[in-house]
C-alpha positions in Angstrom: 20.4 -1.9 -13.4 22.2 -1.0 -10.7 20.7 -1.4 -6.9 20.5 2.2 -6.6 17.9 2.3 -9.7 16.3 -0.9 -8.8 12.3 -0.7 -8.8 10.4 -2.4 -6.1 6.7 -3.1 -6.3 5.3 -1.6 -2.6 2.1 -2.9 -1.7 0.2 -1.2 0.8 -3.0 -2.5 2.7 -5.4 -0.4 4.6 -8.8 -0.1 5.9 -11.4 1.1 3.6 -12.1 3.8 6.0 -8.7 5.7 5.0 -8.7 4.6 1.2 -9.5 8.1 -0.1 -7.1 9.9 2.1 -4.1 7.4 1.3 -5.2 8.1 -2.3 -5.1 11.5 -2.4 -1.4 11.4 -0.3 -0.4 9.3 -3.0 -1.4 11.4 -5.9 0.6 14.0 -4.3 3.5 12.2 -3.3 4.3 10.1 -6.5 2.8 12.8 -8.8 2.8 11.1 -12.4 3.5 7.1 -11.4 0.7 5.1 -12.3 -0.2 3.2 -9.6 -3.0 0.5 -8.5 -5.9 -0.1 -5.9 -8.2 -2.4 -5.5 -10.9 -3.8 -2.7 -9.9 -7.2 -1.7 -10.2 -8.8 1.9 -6.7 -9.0 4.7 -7.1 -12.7 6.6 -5.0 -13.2 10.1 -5.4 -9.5 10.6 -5.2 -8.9 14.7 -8.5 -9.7 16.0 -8.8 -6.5 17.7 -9.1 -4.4 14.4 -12.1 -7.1 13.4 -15.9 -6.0 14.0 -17.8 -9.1 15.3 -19.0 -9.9 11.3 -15.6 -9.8 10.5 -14.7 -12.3 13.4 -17.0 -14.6 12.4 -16.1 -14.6 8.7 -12.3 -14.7 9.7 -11.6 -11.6 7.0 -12.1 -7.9 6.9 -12.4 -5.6 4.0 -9.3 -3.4 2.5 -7.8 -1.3 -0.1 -4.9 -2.5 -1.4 -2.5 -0.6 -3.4 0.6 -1.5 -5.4 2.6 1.3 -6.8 6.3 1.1 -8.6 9.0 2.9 -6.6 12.5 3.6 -5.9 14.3 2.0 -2.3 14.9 5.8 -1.9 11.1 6.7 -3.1 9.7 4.0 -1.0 11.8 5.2 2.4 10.6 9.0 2.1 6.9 8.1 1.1 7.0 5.4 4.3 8.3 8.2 6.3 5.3 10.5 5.4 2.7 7.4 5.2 3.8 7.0 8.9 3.1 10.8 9.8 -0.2 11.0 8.3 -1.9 7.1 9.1 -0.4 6.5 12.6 -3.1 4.1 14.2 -4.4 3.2 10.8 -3.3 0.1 10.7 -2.1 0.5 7.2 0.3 -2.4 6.4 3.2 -2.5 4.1 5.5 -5.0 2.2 7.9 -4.7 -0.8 9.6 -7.0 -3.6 12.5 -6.6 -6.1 10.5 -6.3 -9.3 11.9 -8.4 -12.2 11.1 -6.2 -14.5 8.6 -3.1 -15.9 7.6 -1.7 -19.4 4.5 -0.6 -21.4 3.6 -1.6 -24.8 2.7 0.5 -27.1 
């Protein structure tokens, strides 16, 4: 596969307060591309995002999201993911995926 082809696995992380929102961009910006979310909890998050609970506990909740892309899908949808949750928080990280399919 050449690099241009290449799939990478983009993981986002965001606050639950936006999860419905960054769904719904999603849904229209990757149209049929399965992707995934789940709650899970962000650790060594900047203390200033953390309520006093979340201090204590040293975690706060999130929505994270992994979804199959293109470098060139990724670039545009980070581009319009910075537009629309500027402030958010939402954090971001990709890797080379080693390989995709579905059995049937």
């Amino acid at each position: 596969m050449s690099d241009a082809n290449r799939k990478l696995c983009l993981t986002l992380l965001a606050a639950p307060s936006v999860e419905e929102k960054l769904l719904d961009v999603l849904l229209d910006a990757v149209g049929e591309e399965v992707f995934t979310s789940v709650p899970t909890f962000s650790h060594g998050t900047s203390h200033g995002r953390f309520s006093n609970v979340e201090q204590v506990l040293g975690r706060s909740a999130a929505v994270q999201v992994q979804i199959l892309v293109s470098e060139e899908e990724m670039n545009d949808l980070l581009r319009r993911l910075s537009e629309e949750f500027r402030g958010t928080g939402l954090r971001y990280w990709a890797s080379a995926l080693a390989a995709e399919g579905e059995i049937e």
